[in-house]
GUDONU-389517 format. One record per residue (C-alpha): x, y, z. Coordinates in steps of 0.05 Angstrom, whole numbers, plus 32768, in hexadecimal, padded with zeros to 4 digits. Layout:
N
XYZ;...
//
This chain:
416
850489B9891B;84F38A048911;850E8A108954;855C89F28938;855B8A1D88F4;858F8A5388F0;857E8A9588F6;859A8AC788C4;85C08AE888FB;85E38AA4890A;85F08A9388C2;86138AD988BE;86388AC388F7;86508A8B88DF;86658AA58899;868E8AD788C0;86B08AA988F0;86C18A8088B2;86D98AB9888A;87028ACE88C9;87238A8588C2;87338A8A8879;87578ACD8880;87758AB588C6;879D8A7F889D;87E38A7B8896;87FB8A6C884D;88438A57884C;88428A5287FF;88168A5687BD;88208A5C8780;87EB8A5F8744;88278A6D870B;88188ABA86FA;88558AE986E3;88918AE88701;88858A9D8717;88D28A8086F6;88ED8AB18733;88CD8A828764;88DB8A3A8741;891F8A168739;892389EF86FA;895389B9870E;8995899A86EC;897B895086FD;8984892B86BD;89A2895F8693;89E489398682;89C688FF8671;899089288641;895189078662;893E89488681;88F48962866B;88E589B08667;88AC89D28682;887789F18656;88578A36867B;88178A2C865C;87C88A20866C;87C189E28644;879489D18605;875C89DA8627;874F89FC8662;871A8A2D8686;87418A698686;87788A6F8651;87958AAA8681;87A58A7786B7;87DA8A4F86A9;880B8A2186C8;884789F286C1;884789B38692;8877897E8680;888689838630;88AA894A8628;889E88F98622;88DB88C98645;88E88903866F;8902891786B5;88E3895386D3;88F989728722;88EC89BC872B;88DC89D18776;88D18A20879D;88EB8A3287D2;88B38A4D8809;88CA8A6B8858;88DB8A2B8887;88A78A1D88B9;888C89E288DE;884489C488E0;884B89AF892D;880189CA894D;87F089D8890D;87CC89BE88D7;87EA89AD8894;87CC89B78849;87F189A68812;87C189AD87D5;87CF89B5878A;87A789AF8740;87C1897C8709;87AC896D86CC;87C2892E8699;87B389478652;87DA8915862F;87AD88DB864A;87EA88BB8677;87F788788674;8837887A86A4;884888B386D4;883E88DF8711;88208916871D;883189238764;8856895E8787;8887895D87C9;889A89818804;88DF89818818;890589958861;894289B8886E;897689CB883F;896B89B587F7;899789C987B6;895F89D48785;898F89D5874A;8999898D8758;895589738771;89428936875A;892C88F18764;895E88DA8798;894E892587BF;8930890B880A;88EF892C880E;88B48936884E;887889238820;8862890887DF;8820890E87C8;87F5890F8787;87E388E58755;880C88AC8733;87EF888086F1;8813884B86D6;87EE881B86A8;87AB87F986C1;87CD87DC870C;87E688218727;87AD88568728;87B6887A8771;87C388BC879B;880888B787B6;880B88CD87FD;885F88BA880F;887788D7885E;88BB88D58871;88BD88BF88BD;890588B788D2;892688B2888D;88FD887F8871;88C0888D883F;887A886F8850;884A885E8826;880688688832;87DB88218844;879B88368824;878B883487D9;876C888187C3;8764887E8777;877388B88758;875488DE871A;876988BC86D4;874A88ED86A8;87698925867E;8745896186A9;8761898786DF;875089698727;8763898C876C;878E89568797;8790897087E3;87B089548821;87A2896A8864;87CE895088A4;87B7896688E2;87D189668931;87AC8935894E;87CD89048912;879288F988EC;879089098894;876689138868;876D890E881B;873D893B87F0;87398936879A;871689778782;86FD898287C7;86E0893F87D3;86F98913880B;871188D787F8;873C88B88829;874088C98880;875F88A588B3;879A88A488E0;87EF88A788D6;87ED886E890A;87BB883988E5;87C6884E8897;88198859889E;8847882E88BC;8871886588DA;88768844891D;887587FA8927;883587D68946;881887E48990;880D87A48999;882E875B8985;881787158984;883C86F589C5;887A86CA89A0;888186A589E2;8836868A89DC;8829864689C2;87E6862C89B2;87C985F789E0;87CD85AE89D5;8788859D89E7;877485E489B9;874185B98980;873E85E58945;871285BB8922;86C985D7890E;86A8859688FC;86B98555890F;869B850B88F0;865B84FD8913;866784C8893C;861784B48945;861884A888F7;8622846188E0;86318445889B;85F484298878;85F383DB8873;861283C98827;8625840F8816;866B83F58807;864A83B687D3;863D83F687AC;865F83F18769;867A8434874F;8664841E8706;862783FB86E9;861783DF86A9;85F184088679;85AA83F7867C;85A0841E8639;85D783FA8616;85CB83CE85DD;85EF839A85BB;85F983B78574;85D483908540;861D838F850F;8645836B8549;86648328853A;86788309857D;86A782DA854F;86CE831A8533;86B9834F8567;86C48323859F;8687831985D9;8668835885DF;866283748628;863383A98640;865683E88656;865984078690;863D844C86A9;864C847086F5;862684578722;85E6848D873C;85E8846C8774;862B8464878E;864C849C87B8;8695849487C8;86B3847E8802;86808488883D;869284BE886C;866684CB88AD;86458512889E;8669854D88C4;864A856D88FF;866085AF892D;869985A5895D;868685AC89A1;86C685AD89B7;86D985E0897F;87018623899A;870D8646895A;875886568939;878B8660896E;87A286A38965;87E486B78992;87CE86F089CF;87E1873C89C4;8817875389E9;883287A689EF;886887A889BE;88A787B889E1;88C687DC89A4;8887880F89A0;8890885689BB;88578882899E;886F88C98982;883F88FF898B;886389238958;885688F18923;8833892188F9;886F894F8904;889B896C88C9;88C189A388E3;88E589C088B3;88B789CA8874;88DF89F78844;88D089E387F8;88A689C387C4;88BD89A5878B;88A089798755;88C78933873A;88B2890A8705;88C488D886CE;888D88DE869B;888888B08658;885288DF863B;8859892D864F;88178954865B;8813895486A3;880489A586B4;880789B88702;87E889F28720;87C98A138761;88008A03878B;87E98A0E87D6;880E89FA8815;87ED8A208859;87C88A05889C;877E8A12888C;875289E18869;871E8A0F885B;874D8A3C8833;87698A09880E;871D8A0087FE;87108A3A87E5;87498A4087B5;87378A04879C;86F28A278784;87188A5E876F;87408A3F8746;872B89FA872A;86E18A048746;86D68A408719;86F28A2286DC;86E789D986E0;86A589D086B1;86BF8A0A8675;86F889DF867C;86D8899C8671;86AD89BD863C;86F089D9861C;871089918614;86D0896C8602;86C789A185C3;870E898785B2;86FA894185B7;86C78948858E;86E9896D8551;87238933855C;86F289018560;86CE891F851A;870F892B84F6;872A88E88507;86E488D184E8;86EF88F384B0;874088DA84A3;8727888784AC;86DE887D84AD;86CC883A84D0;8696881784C5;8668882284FE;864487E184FA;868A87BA8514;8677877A8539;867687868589;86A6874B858F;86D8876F8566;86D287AB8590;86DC878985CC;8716875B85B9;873387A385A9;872C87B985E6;8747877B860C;8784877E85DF;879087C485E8;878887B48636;87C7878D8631;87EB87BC85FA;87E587ED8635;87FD87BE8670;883987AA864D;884A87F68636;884688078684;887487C98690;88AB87E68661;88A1882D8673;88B3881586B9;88F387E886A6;89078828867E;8903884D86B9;8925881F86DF;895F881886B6;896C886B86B1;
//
C-alpha cells in the first residue's frame, strides 16, 4: 500500500498538469452579468405587440451570497421572456462541449422553465423567440407535481429530440449549477451543482438515428411453437363424488325461532350456508410444460434504413445563446453563463461562483423565512394543537389546487 501513495513530487505534478488544462481551455463565451453586460445581450421584440412580453430585472435577488454579484431575472407573472448573446461561431467537432449555467427560482415556481439554448447560424436576435430553431435546450422545466426534469432538447436534422431518460431537476428556491457536457466519442454527461446525475450515450438515450437492429417482419412464429408454461396434469384424476358436492349446506347453527307460527309464517326451512367443503368445478392441478419454449419473439435483423453518423455529436456552427420562456410566476434569476470545451474549467467556475456563495446564500433566505414565517404568526395566529387529519386533508387538497393551476397555466399557454 505504502509503496502506491503519492509522493509530494507527484501530487505537484499532477496539480500542475491540471492547472496546465484549465488555462489550456478554450472559452467561446461567459458571462457572469458585471458592467457593461446590456452591450452583450439582445432583449428581443417577441411578444411585444401583443403586451405579453416580461422585462428583465439586473439584480442579485432577495437573498443571495454576494449582493455584488448579480444577474438577470424575469419580473413579470404571465410573461414571455427571449433575450440571447451573440459569441464567435465555432464548431465542437474533436472537441468537447460544456454548456453550463446557475439558476435560481425565488418565486417558488409552480409552472415554467428555466433552461437556456444554443443556436447555429444566422439568427435575428431582435426577433428570437419561441418558434427560433435552436442546436440545444437544456435546464430545468417545473410545471405542477407531473413535470419536474432537466431538459436536454438536440436538433439532429431539423427535428428536436428529447432526451429518453428522466433527470429531476432542483425544485427549490436556491441557486443550483445545471452543466452539460457532450463529448467526441458521443457520450454526455449531465452535472447539478457539480454532481453527476445522468451519463450515457446520443445513440441509446436519443433517438437521433433509427434502430441498428429490427425484429424480422417476414418471420412468423412456428405452428408447433407451445407457449404455454403449465399445462393440466394429465396423471391427476378427479376424486370419486367430488361433483355430489353441494355448493350450499344447511346451517347446522340455525334455529327455528321460538315466535314462528308455521300456520301464518308458513313451514320454516333451515337456511343455507357455503359449503367448507365444496371447491368449484374440479380442475386437474397445473404442472411445468415440458414442451414449453417461452414467448416467440420475431429474430433481429440489420436495419436497412440505419447508417451510423460519426458526427452525431456534431453542431457546427455554434454562434449564440439565448434564453426563452413563458413563466406564470417571475423570479427565475440566471447567471454564470459558460460555454467552452473543458470540463474541469467549467468546474472550477462553478466553485467560484455558486461554490463560494452557496451556504451565505442559503443562510440569507432561511433568515427571511424565518422573519416571514414569525410575522405571518403574528398577523393570524393558529392554533398549534390543529388535528393531524386536518393538516393532512390540507395538504391533499392543496395537492390538487396545484395540479389543476398547472393544467390552466398550460391551456393559457396554449392558447397565446
Amino acid at each position: 500500500m505504502a509503496d502506491r501513495m503519492l509522493n509530494p513530487s507527484s501530487l505537484a505534478f499532477l496539480a500542475l498538469l491540471l492547472l496546465f488544462s484549465i488555462a489550456s481551455a478554450k472559452v467561446f463565451f461567459e458571462e457572469r452579468f458585471d458592467d457593461g453586460w446590456e452591450n452583450r445581450w439582445v432583449k428581443s421584440e417577441w411578444k411585444k405587440d401583443e403586451n405579453m412580453a416580461g422585462e428583465w430585472n439586473y439584480t442579485s435577488g432577495k437573498w443571495n451570497g454576494d449582493a455584488n454579484d448579480k444577474g438577470i431575472q424575469t419580473s413579470e407573472d404571465y410573461r414571455f421572456y427571449a433575450i440571447s448573446a451573440e459569441y464567435p461561431e465555432f464548431s465542437n467537432k474533436d472537441n468537447t462541449l460544456v454548456f453550463q449555467f446557475t439558476v435560481k427560482h425565488e418565486q417558488k415556481l409552480d409552472c415554467g422553465g428555466g433552461y437556456m439554448k444554443l443556436l447555429s447560424g444566422d439568427v435575428d436576435q431582435k426577433k428570437f423567440g419561441g418558434d427560433t430553431p435552436y442546436s440545444i435546450m437544456f435546464g430545468p422545466d417545473i410545471c405542477g407535481y407531473a413535470t419536474k426534469k432537466v431538459h436536454a432538447i438536440l436538433t439532429y436534422n431539423g427535428e428536436n429530440k428529447l432526451i429518453k431518460k428522466d433527470v429531476p431537476c432542483e425544485t427549490d428556491q436556491l441557486s443550483h449549477v445545471y452543466t452539460f457536457i457532450l463529448r467526441p466519442d458521443a457520450t454526455y454527461a449531465i452535472l447539478i451543482d457539480n454532481v453527476e446525475k445522468q451519463t450515457g450515450s446520443l445513440y441509446s438515450d436519443w433517438d437521433l438515428l433509427p434502430p441498428k437492429q429490427i425484429k424480422d417482419p417476414e418471420a412468423k412464429k412456428p405452428e408447433d411453437w407451445d407457449e404455454k408454461e403449465f399445462i393440466p396434469d394429465p396423471e391427476d384424476k378427479k376424486p370419486e363424488g367430488y361433483d355430489d358436492i353441494p355448493k350450499e349446506i344447511p346451517d347446522p347453527e340455525a334455529k327455528k325461532p321460538e315466535d314462528w307460527d308455521d300456520e301464518e309464517d308458513g313451514e320454516w326451512t333451515v337456511p343455507t350456508i357455503p359449503n367448507p367443503e365444496y371447491k368449484g368445478p374440479w380442475k386437474a392441478k397445473k404442472i411445468k410444460n415440458p414442451n414449453y419454449k417461452g414467448k416467440w419473439k420475431a429474430p433481429m435483423i440489420d436495419n436497412p434504413d440505419f447508417k451510423d453518423d460519426p458526427d452525431i455529436y456534431v453542431f457546427p456552427k455554434l454562434k449564440y445563446v439565448g434564453i426563452e420562456l413563458w413563466q406564470v410566476k417571475s423570479g427565475t434569476l440566471f447567471d454564470n453563463v459558460l460555454i467552452c470545451d473543458d470540463p474541469e474549467y467549467a468546474k472550477q467556475v462553478a466553485e467560484e461562483t455558486w461554490g463560494k456563495q452557496k451556504d451565505a446564500e442559503k443562510a440569507a433566505f432561511e433568515e427571511l423565512e424565518k422573519k416571514r414565517e414569525e410575522e405571518e404568526s403574528k398577523a393570524d395566529p393558529v392554533d398549534s394543537d390543529v388535528d393531524e387529519d386536518e393538516d393532512h386533508e390540507s395538504d391533499d387538497a392543496g395537492h390538487d389546487d396545484d395540479e389543476e393551476e398547472a393544467a390552466e397555466e398550460t391551456d393559457i399557454k396554449d392558447e397565446l
